[in-house]
TIKOLZA-897210 format. One record per residue (C-alpha): residue number from 1; residue in one letter; chain; x, y, z negated. Coordinates in nm, 3 decimals. Example, Ala and Ser with C-alpha at 12.3 -4.5 7.8 and 13.67 -1.06 7.14 Angstrom:
<atoms>
ropa  seke  seti  px  py  pz
1  a  A  1.230  -0.450  -0.780
2  s  A  1.367  -0.106  -0.714
</atoms>
This chain:
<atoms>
ropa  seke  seti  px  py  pz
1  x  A  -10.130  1.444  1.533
2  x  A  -10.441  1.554  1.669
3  x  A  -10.482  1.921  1.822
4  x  A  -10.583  2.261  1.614
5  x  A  -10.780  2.080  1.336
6  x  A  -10.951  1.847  1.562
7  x  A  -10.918  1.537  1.299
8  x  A  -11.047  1.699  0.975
9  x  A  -11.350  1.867  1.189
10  x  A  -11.472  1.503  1.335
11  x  A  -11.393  1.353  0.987
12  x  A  -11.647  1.611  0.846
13  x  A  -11.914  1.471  1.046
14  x  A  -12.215  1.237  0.962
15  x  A  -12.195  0.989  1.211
16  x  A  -12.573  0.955  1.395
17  x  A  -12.786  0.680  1.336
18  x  A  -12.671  0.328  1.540
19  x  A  -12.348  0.472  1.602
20  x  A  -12.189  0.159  1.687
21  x  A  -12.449  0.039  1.900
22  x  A  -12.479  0.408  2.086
23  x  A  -12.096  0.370  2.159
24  x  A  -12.152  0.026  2.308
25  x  A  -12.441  0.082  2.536
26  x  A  -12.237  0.442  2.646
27  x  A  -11.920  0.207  2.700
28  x  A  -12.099  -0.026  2.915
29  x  A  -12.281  0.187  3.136
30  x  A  -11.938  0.383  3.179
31  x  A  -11.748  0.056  3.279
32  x  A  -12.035  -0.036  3.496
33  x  A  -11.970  0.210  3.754
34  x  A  -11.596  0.279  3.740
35  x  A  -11.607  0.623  3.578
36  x  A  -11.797  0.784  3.882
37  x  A  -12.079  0.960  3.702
38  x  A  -11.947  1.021  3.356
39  x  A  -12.138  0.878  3.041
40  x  A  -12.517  0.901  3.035
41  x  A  -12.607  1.035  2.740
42  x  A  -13.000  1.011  2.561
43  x  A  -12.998  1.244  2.295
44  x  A  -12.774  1.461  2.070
45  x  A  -12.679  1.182  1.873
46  x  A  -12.569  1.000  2.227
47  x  A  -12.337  1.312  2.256
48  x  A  -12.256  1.300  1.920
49  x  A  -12.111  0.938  1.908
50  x  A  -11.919  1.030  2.230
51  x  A  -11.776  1.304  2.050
52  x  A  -11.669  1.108  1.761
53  x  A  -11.524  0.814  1.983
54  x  A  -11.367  0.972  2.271
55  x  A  -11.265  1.336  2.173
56  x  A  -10.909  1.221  1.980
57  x  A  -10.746  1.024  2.313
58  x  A  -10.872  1.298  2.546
59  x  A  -10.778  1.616  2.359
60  x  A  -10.444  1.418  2.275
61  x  A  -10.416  1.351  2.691
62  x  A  -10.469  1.733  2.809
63  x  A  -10.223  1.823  2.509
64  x  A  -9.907  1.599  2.647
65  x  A  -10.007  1.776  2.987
66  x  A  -9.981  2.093  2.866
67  x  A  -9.674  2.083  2.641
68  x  A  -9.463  1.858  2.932
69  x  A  -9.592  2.144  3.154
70  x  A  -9.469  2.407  2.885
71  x  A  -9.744  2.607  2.979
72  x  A  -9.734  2.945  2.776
73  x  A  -10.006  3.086  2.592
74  x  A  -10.297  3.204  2.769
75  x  A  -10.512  3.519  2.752
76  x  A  -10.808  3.312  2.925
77  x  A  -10.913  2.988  2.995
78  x  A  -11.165  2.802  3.211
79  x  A  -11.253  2.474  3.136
80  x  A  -11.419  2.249  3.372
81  x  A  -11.630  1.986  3.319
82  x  A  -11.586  2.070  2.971
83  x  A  -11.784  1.763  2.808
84  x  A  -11.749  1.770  2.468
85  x  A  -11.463  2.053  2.437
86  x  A  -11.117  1.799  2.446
87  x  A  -10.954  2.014  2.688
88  x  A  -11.060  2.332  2.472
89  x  A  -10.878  2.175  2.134
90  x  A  -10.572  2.114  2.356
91  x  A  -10.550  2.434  2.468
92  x  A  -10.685  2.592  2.156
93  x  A  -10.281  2.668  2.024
94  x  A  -10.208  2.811  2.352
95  x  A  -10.512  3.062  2.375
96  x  A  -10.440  3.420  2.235
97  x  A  -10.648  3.496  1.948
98  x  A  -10.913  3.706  2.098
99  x  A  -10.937  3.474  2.384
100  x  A  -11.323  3.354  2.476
101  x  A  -11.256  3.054  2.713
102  x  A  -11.530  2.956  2.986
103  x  A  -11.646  2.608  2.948
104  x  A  -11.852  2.458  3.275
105  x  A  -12.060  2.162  3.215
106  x  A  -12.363  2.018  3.368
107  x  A  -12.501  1.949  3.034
108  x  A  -12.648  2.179  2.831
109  x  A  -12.631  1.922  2.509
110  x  A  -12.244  1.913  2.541
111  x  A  -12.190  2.274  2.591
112  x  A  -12.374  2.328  2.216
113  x  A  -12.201  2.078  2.064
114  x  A  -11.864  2.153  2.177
115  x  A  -11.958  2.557  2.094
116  x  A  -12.044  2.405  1.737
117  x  A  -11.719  2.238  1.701
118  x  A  -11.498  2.477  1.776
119  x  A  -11.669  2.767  1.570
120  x  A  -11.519  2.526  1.282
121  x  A  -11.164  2.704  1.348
122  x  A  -11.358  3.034  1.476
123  x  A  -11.338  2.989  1.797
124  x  A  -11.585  3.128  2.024
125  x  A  -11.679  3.027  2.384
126  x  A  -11.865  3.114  2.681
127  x  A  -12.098  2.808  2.786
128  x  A  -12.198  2.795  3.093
129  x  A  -12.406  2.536  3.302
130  x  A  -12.263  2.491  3.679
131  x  A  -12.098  2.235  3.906
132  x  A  -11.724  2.168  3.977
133  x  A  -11.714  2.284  4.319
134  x  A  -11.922  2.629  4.266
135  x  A  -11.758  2.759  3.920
136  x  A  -11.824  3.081  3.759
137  x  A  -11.704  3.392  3.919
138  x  A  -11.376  3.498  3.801
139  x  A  -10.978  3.445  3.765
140  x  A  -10.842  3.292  3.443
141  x  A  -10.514  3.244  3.353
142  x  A  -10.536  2.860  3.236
143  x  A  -10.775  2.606  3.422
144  x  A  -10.786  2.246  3.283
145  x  A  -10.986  1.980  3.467
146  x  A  -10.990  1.656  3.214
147  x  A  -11.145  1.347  3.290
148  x  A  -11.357  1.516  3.510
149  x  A  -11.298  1.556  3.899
150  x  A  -11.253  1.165  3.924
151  x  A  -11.624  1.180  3.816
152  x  A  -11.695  1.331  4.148
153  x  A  -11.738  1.128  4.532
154  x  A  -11.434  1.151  4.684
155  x  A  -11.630  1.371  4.975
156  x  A  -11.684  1.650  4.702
157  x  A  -11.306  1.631  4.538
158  x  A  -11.123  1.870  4.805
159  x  A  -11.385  2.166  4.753
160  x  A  -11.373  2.100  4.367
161  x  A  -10.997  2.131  4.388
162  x  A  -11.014  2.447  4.601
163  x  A  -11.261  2.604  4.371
164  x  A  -11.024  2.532  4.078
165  x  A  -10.699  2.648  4.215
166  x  A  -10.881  2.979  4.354
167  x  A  -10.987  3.105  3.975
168  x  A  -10.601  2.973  3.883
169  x  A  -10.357  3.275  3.787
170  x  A  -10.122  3.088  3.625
171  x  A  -10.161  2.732  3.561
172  x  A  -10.419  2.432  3.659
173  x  A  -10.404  2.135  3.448
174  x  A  -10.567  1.824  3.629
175  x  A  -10.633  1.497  3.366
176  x  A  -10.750  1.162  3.467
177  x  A  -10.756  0.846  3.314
178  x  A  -10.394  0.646  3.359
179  x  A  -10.519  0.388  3.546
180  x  A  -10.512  0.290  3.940
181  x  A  -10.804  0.508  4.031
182  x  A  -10.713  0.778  3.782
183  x  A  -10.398  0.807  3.953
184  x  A  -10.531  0.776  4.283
185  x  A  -10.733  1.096  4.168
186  x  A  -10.470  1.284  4.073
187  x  A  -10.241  1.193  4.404
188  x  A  -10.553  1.337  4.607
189  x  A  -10.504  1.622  4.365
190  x  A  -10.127  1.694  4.398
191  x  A  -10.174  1.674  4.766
192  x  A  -10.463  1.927  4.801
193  x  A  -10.295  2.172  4.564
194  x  A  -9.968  2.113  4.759
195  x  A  -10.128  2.214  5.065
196  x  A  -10.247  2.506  4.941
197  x  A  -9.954  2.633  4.854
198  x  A  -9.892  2.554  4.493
199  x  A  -9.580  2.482  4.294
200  x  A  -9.609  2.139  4.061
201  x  A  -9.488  2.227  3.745
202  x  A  -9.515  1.869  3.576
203  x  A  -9.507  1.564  3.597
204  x  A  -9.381  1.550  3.940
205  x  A  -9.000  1.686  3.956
206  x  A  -8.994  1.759  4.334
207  x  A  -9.260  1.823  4.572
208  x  A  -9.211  1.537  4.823
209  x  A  -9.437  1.223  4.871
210  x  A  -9.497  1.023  4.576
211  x  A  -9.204  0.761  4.552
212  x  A  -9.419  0.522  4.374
213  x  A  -9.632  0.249  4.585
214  x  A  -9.898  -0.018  4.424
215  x  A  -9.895  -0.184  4.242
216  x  A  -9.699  0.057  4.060
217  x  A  -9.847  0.369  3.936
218  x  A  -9.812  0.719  3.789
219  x  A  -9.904  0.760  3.406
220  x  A  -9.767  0.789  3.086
221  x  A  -9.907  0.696  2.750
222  x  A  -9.974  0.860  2.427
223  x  A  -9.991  0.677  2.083
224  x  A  -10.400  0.790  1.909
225  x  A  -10.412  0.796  1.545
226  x  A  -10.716  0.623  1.497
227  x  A  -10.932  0.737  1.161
228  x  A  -11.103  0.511  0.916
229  x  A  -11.407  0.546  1.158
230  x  A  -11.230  0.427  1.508
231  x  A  -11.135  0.116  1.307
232  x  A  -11.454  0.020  1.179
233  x  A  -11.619  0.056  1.542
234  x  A  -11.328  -0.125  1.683
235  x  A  -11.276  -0.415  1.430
236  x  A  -10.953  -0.357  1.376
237  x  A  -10.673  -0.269  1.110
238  x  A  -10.435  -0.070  1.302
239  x  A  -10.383  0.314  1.269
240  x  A  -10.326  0.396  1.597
241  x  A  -10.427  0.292  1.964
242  x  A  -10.297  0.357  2.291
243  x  A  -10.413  0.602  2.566
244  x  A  -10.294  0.589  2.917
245  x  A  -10.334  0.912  3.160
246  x  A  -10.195  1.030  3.505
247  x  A  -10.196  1.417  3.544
248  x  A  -10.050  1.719  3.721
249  x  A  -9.976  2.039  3.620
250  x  A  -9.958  2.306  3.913
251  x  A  -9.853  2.706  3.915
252  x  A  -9.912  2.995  4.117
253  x  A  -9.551  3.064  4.122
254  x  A  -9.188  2.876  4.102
255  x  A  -9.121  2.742  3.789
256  x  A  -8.833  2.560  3.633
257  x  A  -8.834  2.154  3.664
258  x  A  -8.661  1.854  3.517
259  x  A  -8.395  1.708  3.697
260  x  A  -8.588  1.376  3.628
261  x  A  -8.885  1.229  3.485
262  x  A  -8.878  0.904  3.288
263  x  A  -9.145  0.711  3.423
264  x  A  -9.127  0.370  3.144
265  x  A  -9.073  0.347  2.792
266  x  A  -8.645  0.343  2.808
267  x  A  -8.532  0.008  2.727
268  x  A  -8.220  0.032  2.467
269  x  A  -7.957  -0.224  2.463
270  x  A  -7.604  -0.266  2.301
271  x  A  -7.473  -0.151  2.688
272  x  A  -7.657  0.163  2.685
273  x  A  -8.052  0.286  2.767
274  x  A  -8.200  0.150  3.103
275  x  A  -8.459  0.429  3.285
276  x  A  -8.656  0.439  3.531
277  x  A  -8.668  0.799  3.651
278  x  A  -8.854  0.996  3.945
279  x  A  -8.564  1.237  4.048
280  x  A  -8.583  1.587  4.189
281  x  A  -8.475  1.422  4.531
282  x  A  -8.779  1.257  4.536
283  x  A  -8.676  0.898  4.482
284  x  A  -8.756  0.705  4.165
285  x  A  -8.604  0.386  4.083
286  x  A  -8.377  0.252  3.738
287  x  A  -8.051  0.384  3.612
288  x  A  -7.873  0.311  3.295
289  x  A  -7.709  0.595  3.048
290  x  A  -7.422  0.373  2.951
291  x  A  -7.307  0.417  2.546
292  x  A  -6.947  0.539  2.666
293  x  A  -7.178  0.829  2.838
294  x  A  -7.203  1.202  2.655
295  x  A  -7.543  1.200  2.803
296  x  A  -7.575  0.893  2.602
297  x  A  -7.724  1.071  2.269
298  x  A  -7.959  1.315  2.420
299  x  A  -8.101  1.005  2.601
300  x  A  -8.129  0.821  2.276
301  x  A  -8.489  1.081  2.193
302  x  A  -8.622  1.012  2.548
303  x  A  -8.993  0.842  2.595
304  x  A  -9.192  0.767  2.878
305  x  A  -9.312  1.086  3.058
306  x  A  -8.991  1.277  2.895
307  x  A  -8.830  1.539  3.163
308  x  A  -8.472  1.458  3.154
309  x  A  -8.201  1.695  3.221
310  x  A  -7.876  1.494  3.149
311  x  A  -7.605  1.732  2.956
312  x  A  -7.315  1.908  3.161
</atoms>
C-alpha cells in the first residue's frame, strides 16, 4: 500500500497531454546517461508525468528504509533533493502534526508541485531552491536523501554527505536505486558517514567492511501496486511491479540492530528455509533454519531485507 494517501491523490489527477510519449522521451534521456543528472524536465506537464510514473516505487523505497530503520516520529524533516515530494509521503506518518518539513530542490517546478500534492492531506512545506552540498541553515531531526546524491559526480558526493549528516539530529536516510551503481552510491555513503562518526542503524547489522563483493550486491526489493494508469503506459495486465533499492539508514547515537539481515528472498523447502544473511560479525553467507528448529516459525514471515533475530 502506498504511503499517507499517496494513491487516491495521483488517481485524482488529469494526466497532461502526451503522457505516454512525455514518459518515454523522460525515460530515455534518463537511461542515456546512467542516472547522473536526474530527468530533464520541459514543462509542468514534464513534471507532472514524472510525478504520476515514478512517485509510487520511490515513496514505497524511502518507506521500507524508514520502517526497517524503525525510525520514530519526527518533529522536523529536511528533504533533499526533494523532486517531486516521494521522500516527503514516506515520511509523512512519521512527521508530528505541526511539523513543516524543508524540501531542497534545484527546481522550482518540482518544489510547487510537490507543495500542491501534499496540501491534499494538509500538509504544509517549506520549499526551498539550493544544492546538495550547501543546504539550508539548520538542524532537523530526520534527513532523507532519495534517489538523489547518485545524481551527483562522484567528486561532489563526500561534501554532499557531510552537509547532510551535519543538519542530522537523529536520523539520515540515504536511497538509491538497487542496482550496481546505486549500491556503489550508497557503499561511498556508509563509508563517509562511518568515518564521521555515525552509527548505521539499517540495513547494515555491524559496522565492518561490506561482506558482499561483485557481482553480488546490496538491495532489497519492494512489490509496487501499479494503478489502472501504470498499466496502460506499460502494456501490461499485472497489478503490481517490482522496485529494487540499496539504502542506509545512519544515527547520531547507538541504536539497537538485528542480529542478521536476510539479504535474498528465503527459499522454503520440506527440510526447512535456506537464508542468506549478513550477520552482526560482519560475514554474510547461507544458513538453513531447519523445520525441527523453534526458530523455525518466526523464520517462516521472513523476506528479503527482513532483520532477523532468531528466538532464545
Amino acid at each position: 500500500m502506498l504511503p499517507g494517501g499517496l494513491a487516491e491523490v495521483l488517481a485524482a489527477i488529469d494526466p497532461p497531454p502526451g503522457l505516454a510519449d512525455r514518459v518515454a522521451r523522460l525515460t530515455t534521456a534518463y537511461r542515456s546517461h546512467g542516472g547522473a543528472a536526474g530527468p530533464v524536465f520541459r514543462d509542468d506537464h514534464d513534471r507532472l508525468a514524472y510525478a504520476l510514473v515514478r512517485m509510487p516505487a520511490t515513496a514505497l523505497a524511502v518507506a521500507h528504509a524508514l520502517d526497517a530503520a524503525a525510525v520514530p516520529v519526527a518533529g522536523s524533516l529536511l528533504d533533499l533533493g526533494s523532486g517531486t515530494g516521494a521522500a516527503l509521503w514516506a515520511a509523512h506518518a512519521r512527521l508530528a502534526d505541526d511539523a513543516v518539513p524543508v524540501a531542497v530542490d534545484r527546481d522550482p517546478g518540482l518544489l510547487a508541485l510537490s507543495a500542491r500534492l501534499l496540501a491534499a492531506v494538509d500538509r504544509r512545506i517549506d520549499g526551498r531552491r539550493g544544492d546538495l552540498t550547501d543546504p539550508p541553515a539548520g538542524r532537523w531531526e530526520l534527513v532523507t536523501a532519495a534517489y538523489a546524491l547518485g545524481e551527483l559526480p562522484a567528486d561532489r558526493l563526500p561534501a554532499a554527505v557531510d552537509a547532510a549528516w551535519e543538519r542530522c539530529t537523529g536520523h539520515l536516510a540515504v536511497v538509491e536505486p538497487g542496482t550496481p551503481r546505486g549500491a556503489a552510491t550508497i557503499a561511498a555513503v556508509r563509508a563517509r558517514l562511518l568515518a564521521r562518526g555515525a552509527f548505521l542503524r539499517a540495513p547494515c547489522p555491524h559496522h565492518g567492511p561490506c561482506p558482499l563483493a561483485a557481482p553480488d550486491w546490496c538491495h532489497v526489493a519492494v512489490r509496487v501496486p501499479r494503478s489502472r494508469l501504470h498499466r496502460q503506459l506499460k502494456g501490461g495486465t499485472l497489478g503490481g511491479e517490482t522496485e529494487h533499492l540499496s539504502y542506509v539508514v545512519a544515527t547520531r547515537n547507538p541504536a539497537p540492530r538485528p542480529a542478521a539481515r536476510v539479504l535474498t528472498a528465503p527459499v522454503r523447502g520440506p527440510a526447512g528455509i535456506d537464508l542468506v544473511l549478513c550477520r552482526n560479525d560482519g560475514s554474510a553467507g547461507p544458513g538453513r533454519i531447519p523445520r525441527r528448529d523453534p526458530a523455525h516459525a518466526a523464520a517462516r514471515r521472513l523476506d528479503q531485507g527482513d532483520g532477523w533475530d532468531p528466538p532464545a
